[in-house]
N, C-alpha and C positions, 0 to 999 in steps of 0.2 A: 406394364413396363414403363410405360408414360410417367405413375406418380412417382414410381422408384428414380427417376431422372429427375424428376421435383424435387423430390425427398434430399437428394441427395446435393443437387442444384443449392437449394436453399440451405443447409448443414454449411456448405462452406461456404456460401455468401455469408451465415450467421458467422460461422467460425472468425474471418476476417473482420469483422466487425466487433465480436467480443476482443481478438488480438489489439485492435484500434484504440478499443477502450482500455484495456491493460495497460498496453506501451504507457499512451500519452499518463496513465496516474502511476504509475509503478516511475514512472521514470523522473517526474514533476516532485511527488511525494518521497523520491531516494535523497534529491537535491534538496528541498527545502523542509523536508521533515529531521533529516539529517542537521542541520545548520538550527533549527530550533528545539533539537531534543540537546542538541552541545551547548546553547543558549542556556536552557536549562540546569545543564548540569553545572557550569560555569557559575551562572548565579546564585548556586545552592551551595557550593565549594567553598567553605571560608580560607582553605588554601587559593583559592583563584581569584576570582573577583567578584564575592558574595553580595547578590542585591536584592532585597526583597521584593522591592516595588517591580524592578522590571521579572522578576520569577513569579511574582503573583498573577502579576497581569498574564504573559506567557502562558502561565499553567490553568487561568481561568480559563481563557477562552480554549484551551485545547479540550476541558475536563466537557462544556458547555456542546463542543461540537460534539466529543463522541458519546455523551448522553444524549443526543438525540435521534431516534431511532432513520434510519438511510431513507426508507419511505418516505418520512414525514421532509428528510435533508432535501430529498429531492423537490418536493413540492415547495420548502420553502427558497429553495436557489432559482427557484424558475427563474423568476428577474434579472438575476446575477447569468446565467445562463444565458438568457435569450442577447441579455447587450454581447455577453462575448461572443456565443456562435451565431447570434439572428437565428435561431429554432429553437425549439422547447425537446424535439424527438430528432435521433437519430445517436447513433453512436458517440460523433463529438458531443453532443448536449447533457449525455450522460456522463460523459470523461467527466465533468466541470464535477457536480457535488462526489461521481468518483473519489477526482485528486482533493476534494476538501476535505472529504472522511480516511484517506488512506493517508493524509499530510500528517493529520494529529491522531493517528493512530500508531502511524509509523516514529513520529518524536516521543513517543511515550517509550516504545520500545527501545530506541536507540538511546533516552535518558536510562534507561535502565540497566544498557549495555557501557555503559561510560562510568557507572556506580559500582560495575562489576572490576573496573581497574584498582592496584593495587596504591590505597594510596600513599605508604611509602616511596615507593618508584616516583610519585609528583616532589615529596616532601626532597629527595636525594637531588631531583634536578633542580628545584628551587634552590637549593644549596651548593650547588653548584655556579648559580648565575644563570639558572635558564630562565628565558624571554616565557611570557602566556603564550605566544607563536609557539615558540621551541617548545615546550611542554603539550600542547594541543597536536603538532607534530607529529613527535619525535617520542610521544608516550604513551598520552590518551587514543591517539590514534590508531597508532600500531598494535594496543594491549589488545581494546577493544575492537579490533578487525573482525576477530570470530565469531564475538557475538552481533556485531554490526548486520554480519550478511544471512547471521537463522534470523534475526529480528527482521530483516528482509524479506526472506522465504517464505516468514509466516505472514507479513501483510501483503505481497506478491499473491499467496494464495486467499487472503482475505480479500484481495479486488476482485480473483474470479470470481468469487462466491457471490460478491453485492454487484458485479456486472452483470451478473443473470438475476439477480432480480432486477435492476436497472433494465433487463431488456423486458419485462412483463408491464412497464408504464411506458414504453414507444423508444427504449432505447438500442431494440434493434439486438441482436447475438444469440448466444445459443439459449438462455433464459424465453428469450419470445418465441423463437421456435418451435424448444418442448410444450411453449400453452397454446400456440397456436394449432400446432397438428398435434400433440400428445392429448389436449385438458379439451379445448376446441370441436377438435376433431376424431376422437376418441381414436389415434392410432396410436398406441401405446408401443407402437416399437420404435417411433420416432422417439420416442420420451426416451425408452429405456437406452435407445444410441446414444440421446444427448447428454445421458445421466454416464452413461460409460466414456462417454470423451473426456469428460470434465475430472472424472473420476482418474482416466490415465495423467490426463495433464498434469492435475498435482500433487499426482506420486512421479513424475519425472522430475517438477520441481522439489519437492521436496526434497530427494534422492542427490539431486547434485545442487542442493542448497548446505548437504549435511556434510558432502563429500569436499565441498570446497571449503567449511567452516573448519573441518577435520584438517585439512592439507593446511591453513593455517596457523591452527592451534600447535604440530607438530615444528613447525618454521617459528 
């Protein structure tokens, strides 16, 4: 009975800890991956304000981060990590190359969702007199909402996924858990819970990532 209250103990001590890790990059990488995939699309636009030098630069360093594999991101951000949180291990330490891999993962995606606007609709407001403000507004904003929030969804569920491996180098959540009693400790039904939580989580995200994308495609 005892490890069943461990077992169990520790699941939602991890649980809270993966959720930690999420928040803080799901929430970091909406705002500022958002704001450099519209960078992007901006600078690429020779309807907008076409600029190579700053879209090069932009699109190097995004393409440089997610070529390199999370493992390696993570050992290479130690530095970076330890001045912002003072530790190398624990939940926040891991948020940090988290939100650097979900930042330019997430601008890729939302560059992609802004490419998906129609670009008549830009050309008709331009001709109209509309402002870069009014147009980024009032068009690119709005067209692309739908695809903004599955571009979302899908790197929302790509942080659970590199947050558990994040927690198998000391960053603590349900990833260290299942190797600590699952791989460790050969209980395999610790594994097989932590593999079913994770499992439900992002079929609920999912689910009402698609449902909200749908309610505004319809609007």
């Amino acid at each position: 009975m005892e490890s069943y209250i461990e077992i169990f103990t520790e699941l939602g001590k991890a649980s809270l800890e993966t959720l930690q890790m999420v928040v803080i990059a799901s929430s970091i990488s909406c705002v500022l991956g958002f704001f450099l995939g519209l960078i992007l699309y901006i600078t690429s636009n020779k309807l907008l304000y076409k600029n190579r030098i700053i879209n090069s630069i932009a699109g190097f360093i995004i393409n440089i981060i997610r070529s390199i594999p999370f493992i390696i991101l993570l050992v290479l951000l130690v530095p970076v990590t330890l001045k912002i949180t003072g530790t190398v291990i624990g939940p926040k330490a891991a948020s940090v190359p988290l939100t650097v891999a979900s930042i330019a993962f997430y601008a890729r995606l939302a560059e992609a969702a802004f490419e998906e606007v129609d670009k008549g609709l830009i050309e008709a407001a331009l001709a109209m007199g509309g402002s870069l403000k009014d147009i980024i507004l009032g068009v690119i904003l709005v067209e692309s909402l739908p695809g903004l929030v599955r571009a979302f969804t899908v790197t929302l569920i790509s942080i659970i996924g590199l947050s558990a491996m994040a927690g198998t180098v000391g960053g603590g959540g349900i990833g260290d858990l299942a190797i600590r009693f699952g791989y460790y400790r050969y209980e395999m039904d610790v594994m097989f819970t932590s593999v079913a939580l994770l499992i439900l989580v992002v079929q609920i995200i999912q689910g009402l990532g698609e449902k909200i994308a749908r309610v505004l495609t319809k609007k």
